[in-house]
C-alpha positions in Angstrom: 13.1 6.0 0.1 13.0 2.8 2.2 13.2 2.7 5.9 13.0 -0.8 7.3 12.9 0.5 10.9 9.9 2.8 10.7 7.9 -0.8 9.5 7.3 -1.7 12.9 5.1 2.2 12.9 3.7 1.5 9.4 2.5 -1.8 10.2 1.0 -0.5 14.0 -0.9 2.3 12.1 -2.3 -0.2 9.3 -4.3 -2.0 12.1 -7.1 0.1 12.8 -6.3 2.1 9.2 -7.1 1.7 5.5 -4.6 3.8 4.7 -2.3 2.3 3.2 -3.5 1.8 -0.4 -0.9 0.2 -2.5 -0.7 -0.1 -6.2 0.9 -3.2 -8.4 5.1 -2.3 -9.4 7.4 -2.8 -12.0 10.9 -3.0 -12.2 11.0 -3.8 -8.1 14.2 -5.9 -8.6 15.7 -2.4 -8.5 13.4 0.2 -7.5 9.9 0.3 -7.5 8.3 2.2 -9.8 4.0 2.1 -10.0 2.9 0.2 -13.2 0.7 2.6 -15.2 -1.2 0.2 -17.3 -2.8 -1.1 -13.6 -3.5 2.5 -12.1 -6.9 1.3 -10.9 -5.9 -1.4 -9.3 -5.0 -1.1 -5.8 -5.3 -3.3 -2.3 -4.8 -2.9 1.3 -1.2 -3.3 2.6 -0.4 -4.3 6.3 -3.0 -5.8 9.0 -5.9 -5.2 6.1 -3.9 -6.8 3.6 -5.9 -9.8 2.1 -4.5 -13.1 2.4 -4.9 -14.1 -1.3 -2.7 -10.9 -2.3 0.5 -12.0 -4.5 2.8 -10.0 -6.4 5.2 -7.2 -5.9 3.2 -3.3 -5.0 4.8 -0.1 -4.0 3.3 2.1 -1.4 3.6 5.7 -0.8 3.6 7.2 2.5 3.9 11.1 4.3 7.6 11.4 5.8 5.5 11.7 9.6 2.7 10.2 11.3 0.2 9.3 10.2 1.8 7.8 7.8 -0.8 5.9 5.4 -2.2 8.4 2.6 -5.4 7.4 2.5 -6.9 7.7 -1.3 -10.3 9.3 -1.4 -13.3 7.8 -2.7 -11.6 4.4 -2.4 -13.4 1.9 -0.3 -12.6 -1.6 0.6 -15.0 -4.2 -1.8 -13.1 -8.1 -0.7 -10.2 -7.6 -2.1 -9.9 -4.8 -4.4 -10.4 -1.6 -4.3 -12.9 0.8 -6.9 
């Protein structure tokens, strides 16, 4: 679920993190669900976000800090992630 107040946290983690690795939604008008046909595609959200980013993504993160959930063997390349 959403928690607008705990953004202020997730966005003071994502500075000094790469954890929050988010992947392209559909359907975000009313919930966001992850689009399967894009599974490999993911990008940084928060302070490592790239500035040409566009589009709607959903992020998942743990209930308590830390909260990104860092993907392994996923590295940052510009703007996209492999």
């Amino acid at each position: 679920s959403c928690d607008h107040f705990r953004s202020v946290e997730y966005m003071a983690e994502s500075i000094n993190s790469d954890s929050f690795i988010a992947r392209p939604c559909v359907n975000c008008a009313l919930i966001c669900n992850p689009d399967d046909s894009r599974r490999n595609e993911f990008i940084i959200m928060g302070e490592g976000c790239p500035r040409n980013a566009s589009g709607s993504y959903v992020v998942e993160t743990n209930s308590e800090a830390p909260f990104g959930k860092r993907l392994r063997n996923v590295r940052r390349r510009n703007t996209s992630f492999f």
